[in-house]
C-alpha positions as CSV (number, residue, x, y, z in Angstrom):
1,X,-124.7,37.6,38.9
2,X,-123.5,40.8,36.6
3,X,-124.6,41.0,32.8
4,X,-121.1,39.8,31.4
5,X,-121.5,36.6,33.7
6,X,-124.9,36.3,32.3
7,X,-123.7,36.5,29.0
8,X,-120.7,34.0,29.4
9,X,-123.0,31.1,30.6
10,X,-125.5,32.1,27.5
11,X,-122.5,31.0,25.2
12,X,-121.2,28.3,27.3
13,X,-125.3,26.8,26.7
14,X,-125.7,27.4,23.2
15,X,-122.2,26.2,22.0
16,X,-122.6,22.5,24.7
17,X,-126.4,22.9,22.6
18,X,-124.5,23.1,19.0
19,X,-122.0,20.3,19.8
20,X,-124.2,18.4,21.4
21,X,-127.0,18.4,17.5
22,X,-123.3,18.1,16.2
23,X,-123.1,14.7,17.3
24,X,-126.4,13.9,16.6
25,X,-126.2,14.8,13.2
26,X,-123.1,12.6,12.9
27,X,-124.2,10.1,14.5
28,X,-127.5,9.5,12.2
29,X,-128.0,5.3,12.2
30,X,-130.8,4.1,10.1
31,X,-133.2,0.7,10.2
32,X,-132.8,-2.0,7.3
33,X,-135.8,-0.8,5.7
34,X,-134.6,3.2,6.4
35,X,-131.5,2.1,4.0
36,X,-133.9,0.5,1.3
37,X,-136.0,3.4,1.3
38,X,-133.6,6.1,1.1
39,X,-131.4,3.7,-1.4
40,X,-134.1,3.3,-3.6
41,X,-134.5,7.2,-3.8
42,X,-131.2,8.1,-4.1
43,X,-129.3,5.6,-5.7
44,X,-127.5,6.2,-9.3
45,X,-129.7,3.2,-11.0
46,X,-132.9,4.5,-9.2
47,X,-132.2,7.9,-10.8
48,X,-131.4,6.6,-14.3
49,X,-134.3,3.8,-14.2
50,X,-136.2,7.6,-13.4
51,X,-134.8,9.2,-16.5
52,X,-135.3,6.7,-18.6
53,X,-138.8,6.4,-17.7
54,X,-139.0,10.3,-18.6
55,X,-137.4,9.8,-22.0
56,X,-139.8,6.9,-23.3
57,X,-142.6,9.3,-21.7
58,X,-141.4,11.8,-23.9
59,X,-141.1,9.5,-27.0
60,X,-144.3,8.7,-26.6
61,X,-145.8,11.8,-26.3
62,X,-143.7,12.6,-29.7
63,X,-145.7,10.0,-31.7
64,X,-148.3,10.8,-30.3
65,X,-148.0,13.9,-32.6
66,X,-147.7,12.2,-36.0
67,X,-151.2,11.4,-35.7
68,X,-151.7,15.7,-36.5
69,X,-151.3,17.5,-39.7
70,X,-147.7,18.7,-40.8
71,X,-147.7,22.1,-41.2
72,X,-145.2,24.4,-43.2
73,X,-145.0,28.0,-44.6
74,X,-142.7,29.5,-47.0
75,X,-141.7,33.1,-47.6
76,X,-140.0,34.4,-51.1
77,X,-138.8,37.7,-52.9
78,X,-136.6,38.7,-55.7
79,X,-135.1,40.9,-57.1
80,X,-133.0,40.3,-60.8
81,X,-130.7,43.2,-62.5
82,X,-132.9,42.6,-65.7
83,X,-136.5,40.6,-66.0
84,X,-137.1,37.2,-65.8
85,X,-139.2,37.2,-68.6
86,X,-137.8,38.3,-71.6
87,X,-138.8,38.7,-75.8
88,X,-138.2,40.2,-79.0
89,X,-141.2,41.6,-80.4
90,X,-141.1,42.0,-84.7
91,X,-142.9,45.1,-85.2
92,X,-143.0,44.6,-89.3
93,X,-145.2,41.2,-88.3
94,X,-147.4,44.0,-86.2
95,X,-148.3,45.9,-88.9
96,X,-150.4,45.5,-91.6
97,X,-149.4,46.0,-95.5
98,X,-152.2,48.6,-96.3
99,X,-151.1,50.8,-92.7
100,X,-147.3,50.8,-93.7
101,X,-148.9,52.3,-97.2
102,X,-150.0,54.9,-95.3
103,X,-147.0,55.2,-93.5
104,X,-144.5,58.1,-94.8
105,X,-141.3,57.1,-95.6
106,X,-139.4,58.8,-93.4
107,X,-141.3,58.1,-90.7
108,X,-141.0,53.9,-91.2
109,X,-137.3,54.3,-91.8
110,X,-137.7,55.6,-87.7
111,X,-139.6,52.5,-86.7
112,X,-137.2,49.6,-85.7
113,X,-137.5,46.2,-86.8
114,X,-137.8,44.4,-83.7
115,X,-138.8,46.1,-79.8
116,X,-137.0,44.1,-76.9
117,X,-139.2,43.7,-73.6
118,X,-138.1,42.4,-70.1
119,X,-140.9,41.7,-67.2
120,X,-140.7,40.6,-63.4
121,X,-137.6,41.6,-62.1
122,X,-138.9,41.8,-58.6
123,X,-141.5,40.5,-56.6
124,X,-142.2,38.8,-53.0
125,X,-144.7,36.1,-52.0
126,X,-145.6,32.9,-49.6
127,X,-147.3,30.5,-48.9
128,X,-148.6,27.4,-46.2
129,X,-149.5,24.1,-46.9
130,X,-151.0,21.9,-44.5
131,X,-150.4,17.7,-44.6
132,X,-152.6,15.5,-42.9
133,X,-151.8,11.9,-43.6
134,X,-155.0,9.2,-44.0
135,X,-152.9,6.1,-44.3
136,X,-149.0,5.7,-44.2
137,X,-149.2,1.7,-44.2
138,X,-149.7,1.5,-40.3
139,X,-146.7,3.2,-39.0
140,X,-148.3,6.2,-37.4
141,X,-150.2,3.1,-35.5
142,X,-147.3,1.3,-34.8
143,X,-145.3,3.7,-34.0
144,X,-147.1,4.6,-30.9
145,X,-147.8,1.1,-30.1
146,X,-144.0,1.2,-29.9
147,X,-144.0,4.2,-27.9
148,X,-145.8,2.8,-25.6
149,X,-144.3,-0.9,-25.4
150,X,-141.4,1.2,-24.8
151,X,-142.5,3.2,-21.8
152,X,-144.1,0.1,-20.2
153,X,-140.3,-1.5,-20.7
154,X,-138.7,1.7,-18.7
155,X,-141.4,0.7,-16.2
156,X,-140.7,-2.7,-15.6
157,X,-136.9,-2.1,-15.7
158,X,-137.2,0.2,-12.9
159,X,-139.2,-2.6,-11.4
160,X,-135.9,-4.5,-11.8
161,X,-133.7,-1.6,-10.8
162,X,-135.3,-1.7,-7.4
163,X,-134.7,-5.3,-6.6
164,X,-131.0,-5.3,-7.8
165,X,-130.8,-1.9,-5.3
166,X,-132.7,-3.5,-2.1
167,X,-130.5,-7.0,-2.7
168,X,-127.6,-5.1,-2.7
169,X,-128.3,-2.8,-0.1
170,X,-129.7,-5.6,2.1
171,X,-126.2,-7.0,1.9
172,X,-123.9,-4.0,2.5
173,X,-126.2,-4.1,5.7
174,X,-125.5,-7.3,6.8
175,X,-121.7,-7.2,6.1
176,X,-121.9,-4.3,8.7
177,X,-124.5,-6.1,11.2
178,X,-121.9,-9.4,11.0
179,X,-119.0,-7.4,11.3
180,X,-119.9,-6.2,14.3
181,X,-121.7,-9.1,15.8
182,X,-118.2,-10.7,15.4
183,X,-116.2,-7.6,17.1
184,X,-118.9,-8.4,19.8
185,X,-117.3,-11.9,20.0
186,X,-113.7,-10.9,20.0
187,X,-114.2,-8.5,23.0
188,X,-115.9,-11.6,25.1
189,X,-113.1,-13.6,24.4
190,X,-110.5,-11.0,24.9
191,X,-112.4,-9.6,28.7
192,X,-111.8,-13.8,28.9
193,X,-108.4,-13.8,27.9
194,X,-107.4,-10.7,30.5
195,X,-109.0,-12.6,33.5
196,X,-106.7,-15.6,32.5
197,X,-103.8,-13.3,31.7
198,X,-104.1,-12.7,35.3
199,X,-104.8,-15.9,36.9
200,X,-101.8,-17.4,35.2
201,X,-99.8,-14.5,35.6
202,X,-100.4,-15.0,39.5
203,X,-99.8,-18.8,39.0
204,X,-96.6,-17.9,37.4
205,X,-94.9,-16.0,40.3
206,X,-95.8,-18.4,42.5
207,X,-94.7,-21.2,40.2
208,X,-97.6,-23.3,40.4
209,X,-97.7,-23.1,36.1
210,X,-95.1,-22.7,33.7
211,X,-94.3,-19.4,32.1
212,X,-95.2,-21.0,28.6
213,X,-98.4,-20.8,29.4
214,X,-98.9,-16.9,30.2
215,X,-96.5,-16.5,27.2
216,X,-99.8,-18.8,25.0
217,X,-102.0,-16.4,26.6
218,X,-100.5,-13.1,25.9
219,X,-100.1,-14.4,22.4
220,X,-103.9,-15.1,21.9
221,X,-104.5,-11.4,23.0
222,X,-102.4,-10.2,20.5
223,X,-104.2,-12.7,18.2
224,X,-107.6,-10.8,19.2
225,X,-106.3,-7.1,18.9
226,X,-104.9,-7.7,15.9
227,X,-108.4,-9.2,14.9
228,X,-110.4,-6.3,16.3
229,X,-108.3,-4.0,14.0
230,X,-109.3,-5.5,11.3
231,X,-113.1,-5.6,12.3
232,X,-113.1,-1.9,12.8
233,X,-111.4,-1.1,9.4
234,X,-113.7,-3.5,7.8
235,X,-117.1,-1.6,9.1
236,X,-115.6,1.5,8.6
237,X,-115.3,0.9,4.6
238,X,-118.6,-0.9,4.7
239,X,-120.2,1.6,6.5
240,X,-118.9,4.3,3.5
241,X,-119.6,1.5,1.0
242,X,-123.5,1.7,2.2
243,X,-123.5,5.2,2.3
244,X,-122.5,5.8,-0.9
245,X,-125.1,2.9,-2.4
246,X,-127.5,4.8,-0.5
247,X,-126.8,8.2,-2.0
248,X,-125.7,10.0,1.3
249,X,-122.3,9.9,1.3
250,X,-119.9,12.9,2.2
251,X,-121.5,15.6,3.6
252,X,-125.4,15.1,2.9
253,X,-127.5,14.1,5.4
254,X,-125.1,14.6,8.4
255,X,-123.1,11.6,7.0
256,X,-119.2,12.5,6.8
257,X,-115.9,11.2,5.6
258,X,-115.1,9.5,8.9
259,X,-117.1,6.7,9.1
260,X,-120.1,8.4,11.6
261,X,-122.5,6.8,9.6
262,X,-124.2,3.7,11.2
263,X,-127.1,1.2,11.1
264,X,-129.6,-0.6,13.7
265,X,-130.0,-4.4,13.7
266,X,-128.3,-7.6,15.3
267,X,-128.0,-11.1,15.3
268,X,-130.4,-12.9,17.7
269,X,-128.4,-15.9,18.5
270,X,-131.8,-17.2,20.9
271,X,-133.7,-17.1,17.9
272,X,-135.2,-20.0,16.6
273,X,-135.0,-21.5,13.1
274,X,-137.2,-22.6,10.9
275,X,-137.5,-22.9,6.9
276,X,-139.7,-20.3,6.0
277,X,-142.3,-23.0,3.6
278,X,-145.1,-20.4,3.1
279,X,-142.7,-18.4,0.8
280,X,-142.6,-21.5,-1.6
281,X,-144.5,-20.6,-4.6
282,X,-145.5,-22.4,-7.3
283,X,-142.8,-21.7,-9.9
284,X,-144.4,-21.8,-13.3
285,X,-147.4,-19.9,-12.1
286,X,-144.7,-17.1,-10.4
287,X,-143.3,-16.8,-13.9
288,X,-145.4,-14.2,-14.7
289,X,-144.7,-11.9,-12.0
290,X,-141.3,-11.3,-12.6
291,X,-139.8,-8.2,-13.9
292,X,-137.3,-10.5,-15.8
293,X,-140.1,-12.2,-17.4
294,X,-142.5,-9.4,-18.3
295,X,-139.3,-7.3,-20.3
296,X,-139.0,-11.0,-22.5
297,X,-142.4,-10.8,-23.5
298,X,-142.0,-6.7,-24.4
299,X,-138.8,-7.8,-26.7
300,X,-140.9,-10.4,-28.3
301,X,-143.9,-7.6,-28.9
302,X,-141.3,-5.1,-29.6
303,X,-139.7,-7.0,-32.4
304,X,-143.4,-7.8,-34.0
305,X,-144.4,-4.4,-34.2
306,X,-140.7,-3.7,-35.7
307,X,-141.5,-5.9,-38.4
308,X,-144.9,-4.3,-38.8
309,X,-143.2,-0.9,-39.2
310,X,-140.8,-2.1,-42.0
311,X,-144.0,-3.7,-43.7
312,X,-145.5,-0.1,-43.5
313,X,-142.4,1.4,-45.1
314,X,-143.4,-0.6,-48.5
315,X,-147.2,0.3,-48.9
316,X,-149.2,3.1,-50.0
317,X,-149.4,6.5,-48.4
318,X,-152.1,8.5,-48.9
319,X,-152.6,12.0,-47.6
320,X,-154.7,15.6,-48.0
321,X,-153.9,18.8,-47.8
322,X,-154.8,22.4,-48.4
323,X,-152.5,25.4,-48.9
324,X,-152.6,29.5,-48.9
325,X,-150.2,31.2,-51.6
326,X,-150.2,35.3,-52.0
327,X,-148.1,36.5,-54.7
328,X,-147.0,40.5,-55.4
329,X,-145.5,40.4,-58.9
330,X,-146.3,43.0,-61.7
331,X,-147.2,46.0,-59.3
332,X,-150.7,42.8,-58.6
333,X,-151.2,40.8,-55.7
334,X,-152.8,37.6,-56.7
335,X,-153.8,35.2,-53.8
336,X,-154.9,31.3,-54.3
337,X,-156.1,28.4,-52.2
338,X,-155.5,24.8,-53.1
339,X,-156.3,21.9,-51.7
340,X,-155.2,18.2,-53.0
341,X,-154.4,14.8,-52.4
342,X,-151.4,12.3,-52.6
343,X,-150.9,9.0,-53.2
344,X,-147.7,7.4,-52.8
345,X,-146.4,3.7,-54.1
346,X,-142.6,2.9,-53.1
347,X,-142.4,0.4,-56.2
348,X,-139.0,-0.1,-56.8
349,X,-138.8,-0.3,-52.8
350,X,-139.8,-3.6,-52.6
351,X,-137.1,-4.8,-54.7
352,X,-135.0,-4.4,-50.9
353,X,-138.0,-4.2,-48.9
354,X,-139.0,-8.1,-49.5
355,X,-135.3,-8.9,-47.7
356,X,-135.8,-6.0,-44.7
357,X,-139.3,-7.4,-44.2
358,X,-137.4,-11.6,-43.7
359,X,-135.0,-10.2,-41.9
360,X,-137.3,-8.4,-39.4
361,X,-139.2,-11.6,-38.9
362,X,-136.4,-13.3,-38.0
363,X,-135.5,-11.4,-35.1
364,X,-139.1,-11.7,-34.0
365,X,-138.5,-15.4,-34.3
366,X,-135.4,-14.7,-32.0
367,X,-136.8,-12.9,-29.5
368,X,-139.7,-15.6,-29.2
369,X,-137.4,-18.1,-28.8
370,X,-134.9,-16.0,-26.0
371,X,-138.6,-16.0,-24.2
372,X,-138.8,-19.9,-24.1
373,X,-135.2,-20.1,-23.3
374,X,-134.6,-17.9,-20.8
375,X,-138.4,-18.6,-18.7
376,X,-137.0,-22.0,-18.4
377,X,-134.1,-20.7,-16.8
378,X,-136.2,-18.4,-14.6
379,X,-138.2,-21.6,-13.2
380,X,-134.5,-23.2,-12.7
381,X,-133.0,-20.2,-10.9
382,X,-136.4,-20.0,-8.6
383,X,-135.6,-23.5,-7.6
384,X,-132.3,-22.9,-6.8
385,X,-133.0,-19.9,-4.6
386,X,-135.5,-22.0,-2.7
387,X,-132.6,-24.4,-2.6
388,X,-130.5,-22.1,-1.2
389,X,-132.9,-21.0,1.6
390,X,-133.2,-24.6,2.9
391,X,-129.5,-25.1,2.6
392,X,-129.3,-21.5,4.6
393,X,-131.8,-22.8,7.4
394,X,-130.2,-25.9,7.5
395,X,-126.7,-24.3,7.7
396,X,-127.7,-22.1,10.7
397,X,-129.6,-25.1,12.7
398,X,-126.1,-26.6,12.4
399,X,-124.5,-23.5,13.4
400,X,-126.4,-22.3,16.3
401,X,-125.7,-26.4,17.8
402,X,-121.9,-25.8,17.1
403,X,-122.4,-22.6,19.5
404,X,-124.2,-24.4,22.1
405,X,-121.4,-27.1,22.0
406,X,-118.3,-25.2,21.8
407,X,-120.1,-23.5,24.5
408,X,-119.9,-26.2,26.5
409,X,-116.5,-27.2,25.8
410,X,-114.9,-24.1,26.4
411,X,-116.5,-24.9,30.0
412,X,-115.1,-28.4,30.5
413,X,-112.0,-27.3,29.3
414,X,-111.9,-24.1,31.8
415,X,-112.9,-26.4,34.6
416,X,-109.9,-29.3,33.0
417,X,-107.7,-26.0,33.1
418,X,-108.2,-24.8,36.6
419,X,-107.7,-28.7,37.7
420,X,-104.4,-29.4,36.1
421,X,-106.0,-32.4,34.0
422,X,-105.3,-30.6,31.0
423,X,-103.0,-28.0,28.7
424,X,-103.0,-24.3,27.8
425,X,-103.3,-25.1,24.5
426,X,-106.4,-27.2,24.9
427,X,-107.8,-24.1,27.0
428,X,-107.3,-22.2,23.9
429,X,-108.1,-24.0,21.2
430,X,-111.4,-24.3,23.0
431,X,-111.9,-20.4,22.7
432,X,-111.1,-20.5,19.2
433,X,-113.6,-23.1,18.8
434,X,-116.0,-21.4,20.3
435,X,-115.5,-18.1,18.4
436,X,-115.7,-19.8,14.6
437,X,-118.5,-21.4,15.7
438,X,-120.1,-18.0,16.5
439,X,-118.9,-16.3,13.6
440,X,-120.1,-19.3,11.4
441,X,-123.7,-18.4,12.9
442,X,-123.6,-14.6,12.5
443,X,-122.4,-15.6,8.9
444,X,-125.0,-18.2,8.3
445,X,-127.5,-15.4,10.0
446,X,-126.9,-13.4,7.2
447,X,-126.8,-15.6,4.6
448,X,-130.5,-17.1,5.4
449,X,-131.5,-13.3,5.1
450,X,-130.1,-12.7,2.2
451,X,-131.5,-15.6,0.3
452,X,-134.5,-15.3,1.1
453,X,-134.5,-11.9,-0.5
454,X,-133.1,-13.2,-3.3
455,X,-136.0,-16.6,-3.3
456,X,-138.6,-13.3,-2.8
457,X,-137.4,-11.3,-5.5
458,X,-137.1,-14.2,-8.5
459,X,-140.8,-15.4,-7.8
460,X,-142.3,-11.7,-8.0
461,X,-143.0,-11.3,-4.0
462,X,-142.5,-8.0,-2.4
């Protein structure tokens, strides 16, 4: 084997070694808990929850701050065409009565009456003054009590974020998962539809059966690939509607435009069912552990300390300082330190202030009551999730008999078929039977999965 031959195979290998990680890549398929994980990363609301969570940080770590002196400095010069200070000196008023005696005449005639002087028409100076505040009527306090309510509020919200993005994800999952359990169904039935599209077609030559019944047959099949269409279309958009949710969509993560994106899981139609009692909490006491809950109770201590703050605008403020000046005027620098203390009284604030302050306590009162109001409809919706997952169990018992006996008809009438003792039709309507009845369990499947999510999420259970 020469070089150039050598060479050629080396190429052939490395591009059947690209292709091949091509498909890979496209072909990436992910667990239910893969799409919750990377969904709760990625997602839109995961990344806002995250900023939000940044900004109250930040807020915080602003009032945090007001607890610290305020600090300014000031810089000045001038400069004036004439003096800012400016008289008219009488000199008469200047000079004694015996010394203008003495005074020749011709020498007072020379002296005028009045001198005008002008002073300071430049100078530069500046100064800093430094404020720190002893009591501003609790709103330094309250204001990072606020803060902080504020950041535990982004907290919790993200808390809630994640639950609305694993419920919805879980679903998106599930619409593929029974999508494609059904397409499973529809190819059964349509492998069992080709074996009789032959049988009868036989039957029909040799005109043992009437042609009416390979034309019910053929009909059916079209039924079915007509049906599988549709299935594939539907995964395809709920495969790009979970990849999107998940934050992977178009070309990140070896996910593309086409659809190549995929998930593991299936129905287990052996398995068996049961109503899952050691979820059931007790409501009242779950309460407490909801997200939904906890941000109630932060509205109603938000509100308070609200009211607290406008209170604060109305009282005394009290604060010391100390300040630096340096001043060049007069060809002399003069430097001075000062230090002081203010007290401030907002009296013909409260004039208003008595009418903020009511109107803040009545949103307090508000919020209280939204907190009794809506944790009694917290305890009703747990209820009706736990509801909902007994009605789910009992909806799949039902369906997973259904299967067993359309199972059993679609036997009896395959064997009634084959005899003569009964119709075409009754050999199909048996199949149909039989598929409902399997979608009706895939569906119920995914139903009983979903709320318990749902039962797990509104009594605080991860």
């Amino acid at each position: 084997m020469n070089n150039k031959t050598k060479i050629s195979l080396l190429i052939v290998v490395l591009n059947v070694e690209s292709a091949m990680l091509g498909v890979m890549k496209a072909q990436t398929s992910y667990t239910l808990q893969q799409c919750k994980a990377i969904a709760l990363k990625n997602n839109a609301a995961m990344i806002s929850a995250d900023n939000q969570i940044s900004q109250a940080e930040e807020t915080k770590k602003e009032a945090f701050t007001k607890y610290f002196p305020t600090v300014s400095a000031m810089g000045w010069g001038v400069k004036s065409n004439h003096g800012l200070l400016k008289a008219e000196i009488n000199t008469s008023s200047l000079i004694s009565q015996e010394t203008a005696a003495l005074i020749p005449s011709s020498l007072a005639s020379a002296i005028p009456s009045t001198v005008s002087m002008s002073m300071l028409d430049k100078g530069v100076g500046g100064s800093v003054v430094a404020v720190q505040p002893l009591f501003a009527g609790g709103r330094i306090i309250n204001g990072n009590k606020l803060a902080k309510l504020g950041y535990d509020a982004s907290l919790i919200q993200k808390e809630k974020n994640e639950n609305d993005v694993e419920l919805q994800t879980e679903k998106y999952y599930w619409q593929i998962i029974t999508l494609r359990e059904k397409r499973k169904t529809l190819e059964t039935i349509k492998a069992m539809l080709a074996k009789i599209d032959s049988d009868v077609s036989a039957s029909v030559k040799a005109g043992v059966v009437n042609r009416n019944d390979l034309l019910q047959v053929q009909l059916r099949e079209n039924e079915i690939e007509s049906g599988l269409n549709n299935i594939d279309n539907g995964i395809d958009v709920c495969k790009l509607l979970l990849a999107q949710y998940m934050g992977i969509a178009g070309d990140k993560q070896g996910v593309d435009n086409n659809g190549s994106f995929n998930v593991i899981g299936e129905v287990d139609m052996d398995a068996s069912v049961n109503v899952p009692l050691s979820l059931k909490q007790d409501h009242q006491s779950a309460l407490h552990n909801t997200p939904e809950y906890r941000l109630l109770q932060k509205n109603v201590e938000s509100k308070a300390l609200d009211r607290k703050m406008e209170v604060g605008c109305y009282m005394p403020s009290v604060a010391v300082g100390a300040g630096y000046a340096s001043m060049h005027l007069l060809d002399v620098t003069n430097n001075v330190g000062v230090v002081f203390c203010t007290v401030s009284v907002p009296i013909s604030d409260w004039w208003g202030g008595s009418h903020a302050i009511r109107r803040k306590k009545l949103a307090e009162q508000d919020a209280q009551e939204q907190l009794r109001s809506n944790s009694e409809l917290l305890v009703i919706r747990m209820q009706k999730d736990w509801d909902d997952v007994d009605n789910a169990c009992k909806q799949l018992v039902i369906a997973k008999k259904s299967i067993e006996q359309s199972k059993e008809n679609l036997r009896l009438n395959n064997a009634y078929y084959k005899a003569g003792t009964t119709t075409m039709t009754d050999f199909l309507d048996a199949q149909q039977l039989f598929q409902q009845a399997c979608d009706k369990y895939v569906d119920a499947f995914a139903d009983m999965e979903n709320k318990v999510l749902e039962y797990k999420q509104s009594v605080g259970l991860k």
